[in-house]
C-alpha positions in Angstrom: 0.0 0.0 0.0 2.7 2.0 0.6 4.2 2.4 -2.8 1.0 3.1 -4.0 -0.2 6.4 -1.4 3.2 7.8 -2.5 2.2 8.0 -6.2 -1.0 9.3 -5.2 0.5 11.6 -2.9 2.9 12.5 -5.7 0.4 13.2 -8.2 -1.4 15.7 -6.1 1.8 17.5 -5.2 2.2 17.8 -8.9 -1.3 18.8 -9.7 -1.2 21.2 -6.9 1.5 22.9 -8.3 0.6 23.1 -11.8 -2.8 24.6 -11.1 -0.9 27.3 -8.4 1.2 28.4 -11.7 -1.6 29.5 -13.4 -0.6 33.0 -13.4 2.6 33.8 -15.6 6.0 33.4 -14.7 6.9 36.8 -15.3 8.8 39.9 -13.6 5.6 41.8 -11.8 4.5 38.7 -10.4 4.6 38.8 -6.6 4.9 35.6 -4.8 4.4 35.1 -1.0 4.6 31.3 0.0 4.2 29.5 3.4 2.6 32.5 4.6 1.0 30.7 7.6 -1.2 27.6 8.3 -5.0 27.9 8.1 -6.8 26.2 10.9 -9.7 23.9 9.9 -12.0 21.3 11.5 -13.2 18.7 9.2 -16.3 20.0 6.6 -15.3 23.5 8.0 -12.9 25.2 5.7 -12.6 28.6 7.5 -12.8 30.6 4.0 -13.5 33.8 6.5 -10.2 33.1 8.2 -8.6 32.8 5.1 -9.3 35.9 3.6 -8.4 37.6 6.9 -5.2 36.4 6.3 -5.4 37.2 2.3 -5.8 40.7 2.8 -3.4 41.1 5.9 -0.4 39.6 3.7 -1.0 40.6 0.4 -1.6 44.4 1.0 -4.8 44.9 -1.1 -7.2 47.5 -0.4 -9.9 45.7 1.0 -12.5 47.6 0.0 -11.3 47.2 -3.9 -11.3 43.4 -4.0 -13.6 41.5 -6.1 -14.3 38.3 -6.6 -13.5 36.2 -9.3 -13.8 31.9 -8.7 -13.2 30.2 -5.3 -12.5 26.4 -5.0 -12.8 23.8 -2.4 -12.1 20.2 -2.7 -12.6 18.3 0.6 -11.7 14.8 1.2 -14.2 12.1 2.6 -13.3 12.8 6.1 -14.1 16.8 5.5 -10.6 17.6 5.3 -9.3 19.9 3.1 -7.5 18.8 -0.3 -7.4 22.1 -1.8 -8.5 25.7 -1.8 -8.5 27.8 -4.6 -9.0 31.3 -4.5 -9.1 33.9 -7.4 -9.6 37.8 -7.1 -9.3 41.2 -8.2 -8.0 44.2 -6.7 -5.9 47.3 -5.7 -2.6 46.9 -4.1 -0.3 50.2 -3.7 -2.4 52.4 -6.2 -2.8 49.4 -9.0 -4.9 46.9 -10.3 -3.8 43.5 -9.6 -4.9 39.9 -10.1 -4.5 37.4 -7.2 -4.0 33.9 -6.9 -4.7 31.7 -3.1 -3.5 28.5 -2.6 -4.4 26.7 0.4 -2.7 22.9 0.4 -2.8 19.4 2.4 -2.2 20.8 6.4 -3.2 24.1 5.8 -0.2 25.7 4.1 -0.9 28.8 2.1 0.3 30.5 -0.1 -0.5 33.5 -2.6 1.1 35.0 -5.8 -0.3 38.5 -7.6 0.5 40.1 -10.9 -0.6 43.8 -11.9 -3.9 44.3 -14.1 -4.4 46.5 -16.4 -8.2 46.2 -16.9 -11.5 47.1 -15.2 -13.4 44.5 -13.6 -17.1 44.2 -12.9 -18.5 41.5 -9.9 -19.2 41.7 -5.9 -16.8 42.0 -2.7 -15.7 38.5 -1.7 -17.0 38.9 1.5 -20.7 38.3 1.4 -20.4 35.2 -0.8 -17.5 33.9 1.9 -19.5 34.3 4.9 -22.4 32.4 3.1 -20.0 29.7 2.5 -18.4 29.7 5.6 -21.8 29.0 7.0 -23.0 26.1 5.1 -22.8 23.1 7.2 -21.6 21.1 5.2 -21.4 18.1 7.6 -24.6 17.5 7.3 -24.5 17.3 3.0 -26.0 14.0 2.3 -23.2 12.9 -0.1 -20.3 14.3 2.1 -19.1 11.3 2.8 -17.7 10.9 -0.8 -16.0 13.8 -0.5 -17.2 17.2 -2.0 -16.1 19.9 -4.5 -17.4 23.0 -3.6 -17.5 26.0 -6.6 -18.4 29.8 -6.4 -18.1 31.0 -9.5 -19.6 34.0 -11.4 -22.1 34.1 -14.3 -23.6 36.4 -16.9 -25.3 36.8 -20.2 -28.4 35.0 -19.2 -29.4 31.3 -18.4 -32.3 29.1 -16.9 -32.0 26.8 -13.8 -34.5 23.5 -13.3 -34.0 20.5 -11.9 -32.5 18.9 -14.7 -29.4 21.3 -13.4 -29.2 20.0 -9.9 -31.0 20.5 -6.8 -31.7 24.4 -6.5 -31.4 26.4 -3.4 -32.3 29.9 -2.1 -29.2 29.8 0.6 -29.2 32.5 3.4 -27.4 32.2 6.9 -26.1 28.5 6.1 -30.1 27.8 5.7 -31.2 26.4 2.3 -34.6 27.4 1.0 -35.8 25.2 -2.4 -36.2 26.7 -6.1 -37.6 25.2 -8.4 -36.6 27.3 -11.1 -35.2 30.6 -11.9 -34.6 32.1 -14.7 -31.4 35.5 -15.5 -32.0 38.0 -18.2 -29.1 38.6 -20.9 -28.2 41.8 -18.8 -27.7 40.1 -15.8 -25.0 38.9 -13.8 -24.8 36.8 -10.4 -22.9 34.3 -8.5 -24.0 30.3 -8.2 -22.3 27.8 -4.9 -22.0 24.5 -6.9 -21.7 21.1 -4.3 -20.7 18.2 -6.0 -20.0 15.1 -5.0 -15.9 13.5 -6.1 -17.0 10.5 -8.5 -15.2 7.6 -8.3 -13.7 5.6 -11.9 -16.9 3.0 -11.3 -19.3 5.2 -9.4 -22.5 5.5 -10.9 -24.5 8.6 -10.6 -27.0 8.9 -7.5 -30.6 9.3 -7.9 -32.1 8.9 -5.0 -34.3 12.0 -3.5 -31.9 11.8 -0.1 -28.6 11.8 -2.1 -29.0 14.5 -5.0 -25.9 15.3 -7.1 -25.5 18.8 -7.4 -26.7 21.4 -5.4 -26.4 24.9 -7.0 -27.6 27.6 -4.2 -27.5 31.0 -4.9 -27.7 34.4 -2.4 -30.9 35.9 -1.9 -29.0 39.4 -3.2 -28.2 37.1 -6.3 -31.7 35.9 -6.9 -32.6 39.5 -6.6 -30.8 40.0 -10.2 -33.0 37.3 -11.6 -36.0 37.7 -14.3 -38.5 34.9 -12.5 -37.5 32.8 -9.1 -40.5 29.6 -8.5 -39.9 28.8 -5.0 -41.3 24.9 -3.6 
């Protein structure tokens, strides 16, 4: 067995490392790694604590920062795999781009490179307390470990069932939607819970194990065209 956790463990050192080099290798690119550890208990991955520390070592002007994708891959015991965290904003008078890493035991580490373009989208911090508060313990399919995705969206689109299972989330609480429907002129923010899929796994139907939740912010829902709540 033990040949075998070191290729795995291998192979996520490597992936780890190629998805942290996203931004360009080149000479206004700020790194900062091992900034500190980031405490967090199983199914709880302390995104508020993280950005605490984000904007404390980075230097960006809180106020300025917008969000652009966070990631969180948690293993079947609820510890953390990987967190991803991509944002916007001004550091010393400048635009920047900005890249969190948060590995295996907490490490984390960030990297920045100047940005010469406006950018359109919400403070990080209402969307992070939202996810900070989702227990997600108590996810049916935690126990096959969960991916957890806030990403932003535009340009229009309809949500159904045939999407996921559809949520109205507020306070950690989730309220059902049955369907809700963005304009082409509108833009908003979805938290995406999947479950990790195994190489034989077969997708779960069941009504107590659904396999996507997509749960969006009653501010978010606010932007839509039509929301059908049941």
């Amino acid at each position: 067995m033990r040949p075998l956790l070191a290729v795995i463990v291998g192979i996520t050192i490597i992936y780890a490392c190629m998805h942290f080099f996203v931004l360009p290798e080149a000479p206004d690119v700020t790194r900062i790694e091992n900034i500190t550890y980031l405490e967090s208990p199983a199914y709880n991955p302390a995104i508020l604590d993280l950005w605490k520390i984000v904007v404390r070592e980075t230097g960006v002007e809180n106020e300025s920062a917008v969000l652009r994708q966070l990631e969180v891959d948690l293993a079947k015991d609820g510890a953390i795999q990987v967190i991803w965290l991509y944002f916007y904003g001004v550091e010393s008078g400048k635009q920047h781009v900005y890249e969190v890493y948060v590995g295996p035991g907490g490490t984390v580490s960030a990297k920045s490179q100047e940005f010469n373009h406006t950018v359109q989208g919400v403070h990080p911090l209402a969307l992070l307390e939202e996810v900070d508060a989702i227990a997600l313990e108590d996810i049916p399919f935690r126990e096959q470990g969960v991916k957890l995705l806030v990403s932003p969206n535009a340009y229009g689109d309809h949500y159904n069932e045939t999407r996921g299972r559809l949520y109205e989330v507020s306070n950690g609480a989730f309220l059902p939607v049955k369907e809700a429907t963005f304009g082409p002129d509108a833009s908003w923010y979805t938290i995406t819970i999947t479950p990790h899929r195994g190489s034989g796994s077969p997708p779960s139907s069941g009504e107590g194990l659904p396999d996507r939740i997509i749960a969006f912010t009653r501010q978010d829902l606010a932007a839509a065209d039509s929301v059908i709540y049941g």
